[in-house]
N, C-alpha and C positions, 0 to 999 in steps of 0.2 A: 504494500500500500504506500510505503512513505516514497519506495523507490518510484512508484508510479507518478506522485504526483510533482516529484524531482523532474522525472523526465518530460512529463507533460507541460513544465514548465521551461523546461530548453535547458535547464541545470547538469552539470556534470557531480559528480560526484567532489571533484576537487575545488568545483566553486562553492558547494556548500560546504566543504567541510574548511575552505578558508574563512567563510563566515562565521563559521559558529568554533573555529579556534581547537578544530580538532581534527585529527588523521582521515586521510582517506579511508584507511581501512579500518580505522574506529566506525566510519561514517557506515561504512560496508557491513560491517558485525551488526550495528543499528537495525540495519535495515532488513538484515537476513535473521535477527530476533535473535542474536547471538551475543548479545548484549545488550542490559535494560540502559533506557536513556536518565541520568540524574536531573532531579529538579531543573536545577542551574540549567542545563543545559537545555531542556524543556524550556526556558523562561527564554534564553535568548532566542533558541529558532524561534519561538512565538513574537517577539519582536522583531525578527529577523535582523539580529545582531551577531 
């Protein structure tokens, strides 16, 4: 889901995860549910920070 709405958005993997101040393949684990997302980090994608 999250990756879906990355991609529908034209987003690579390594612009978001410049954004939100964290690894590509942090961003990848995220996304594949292979890692929970923390608060914090929740707050800023939510601002898109």
């Amino acid at each position: 889901m999250l990756s879906d709405l990355r991609t529908q958005a034209g987003l690579t993997q390594a612009d978001v995860a410049k954004t939100l101040g964290i690894s590509p393949s942090t961003l990848g684990r995220i996304e594949k549910g292979r890692k929970d997302i923390d608060d914090e980090l929740l707050s800023r994608a939510r601002r898109g920070v």
